[in-house]
N, C-alpha and C positions, 0 to 999 in steps of 0.2 A: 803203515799209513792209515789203516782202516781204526786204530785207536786213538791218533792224532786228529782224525778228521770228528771222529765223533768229540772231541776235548774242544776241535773248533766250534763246531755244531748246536753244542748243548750251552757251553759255558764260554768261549772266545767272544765268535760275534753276538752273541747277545748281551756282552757286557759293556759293547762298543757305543748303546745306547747311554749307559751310565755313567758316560765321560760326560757327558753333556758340551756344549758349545765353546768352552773356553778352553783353550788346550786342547782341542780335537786337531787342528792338523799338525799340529807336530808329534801328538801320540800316535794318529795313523801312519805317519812316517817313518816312527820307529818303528811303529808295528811291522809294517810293508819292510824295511830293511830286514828287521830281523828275521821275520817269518820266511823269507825269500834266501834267508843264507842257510837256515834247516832247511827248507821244504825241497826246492830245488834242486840240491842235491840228488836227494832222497826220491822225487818223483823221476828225473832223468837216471838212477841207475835201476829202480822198479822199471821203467822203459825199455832200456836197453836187456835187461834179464827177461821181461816179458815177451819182448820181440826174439832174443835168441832162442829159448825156450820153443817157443811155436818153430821157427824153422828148424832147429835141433830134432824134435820128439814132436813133429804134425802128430794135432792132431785137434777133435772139434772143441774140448776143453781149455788147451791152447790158445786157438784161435778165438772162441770169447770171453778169454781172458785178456787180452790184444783189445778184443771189442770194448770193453769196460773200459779200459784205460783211454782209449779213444772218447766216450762218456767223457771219461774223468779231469781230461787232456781239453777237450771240444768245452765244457760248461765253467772250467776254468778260464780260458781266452775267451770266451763270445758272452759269459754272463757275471763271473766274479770280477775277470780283471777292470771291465767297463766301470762295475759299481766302486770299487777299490779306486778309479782315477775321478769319478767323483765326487766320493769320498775325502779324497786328498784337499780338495779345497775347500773343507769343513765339516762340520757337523751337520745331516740333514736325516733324520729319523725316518723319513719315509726309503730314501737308501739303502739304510741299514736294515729295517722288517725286509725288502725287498732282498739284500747280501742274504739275510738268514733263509730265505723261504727257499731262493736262488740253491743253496749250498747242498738243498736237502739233494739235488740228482747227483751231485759228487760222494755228499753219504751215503746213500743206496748203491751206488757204482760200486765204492771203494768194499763196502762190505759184505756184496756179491763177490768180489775178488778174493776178497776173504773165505767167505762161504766157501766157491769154487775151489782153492787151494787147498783145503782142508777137505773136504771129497777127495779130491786128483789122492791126496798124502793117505787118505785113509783107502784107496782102492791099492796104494803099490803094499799097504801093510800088511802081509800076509795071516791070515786067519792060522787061530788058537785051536 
């Protein structure tokens, strides 16, 4: 997720400016369709692994790794999905700088999680 969000991030929404006015809400449509049949997925079983995880192996790396996704979960529904609906009924630039800036606290979430996971993986590696 944390390389998919940064492809959002850097190159996604910010090309969303260069549709320009005519054909924006039906490209955002497809957008929202399609992005929504990968993503979703993909964030509901990182959920459900992150939550087992924690109650499986407590412990405080666990738990704000739960935290993040909660970030990641919370700025998702209360700040992208508002700008996404919209969005839908057209092209308005000031929205979209607003999606991009918005998206930056799911990039920083998702790539603490990353970070995180990668510590927890390099603490069980036993030393050489």
């Amino acid at each position: 997720m944390t390389g998919l969000i940064w492809f959002v991030q850097v190159v996604h929404y910010p090309l969303f400016a260069a549709v320009g006015p005519a054909g924006f809400a039906a490209y955002h449509a497809a957008h929202s369709r399609l992005t929504t049949l990968v993503v979703g997925p993909l964030m509901l079983v990182e959920a459900a692994c992150a939550v087992w995880i924690a109650l499986e192996r407590p412990s405080s790396a666990g738990w704000l790794g739960v935290g993040l996704l909660a970030v990641v979960w919370g700025t998702t529904f209360f700040l992208a999905v508002p700008r996404h609906n919209l969005l839908a009924a057209g092209f308005d630039a000031a929205t979209i700088d607003s999606l991009v800036a918005t998206n930056w606290f799911r990039t920083i979430a998702w790539t603490a999680r990353a970070g995180l996971a990668a510590w927890v993986l390099m603490s069980l590696t036993p030393a050489s």
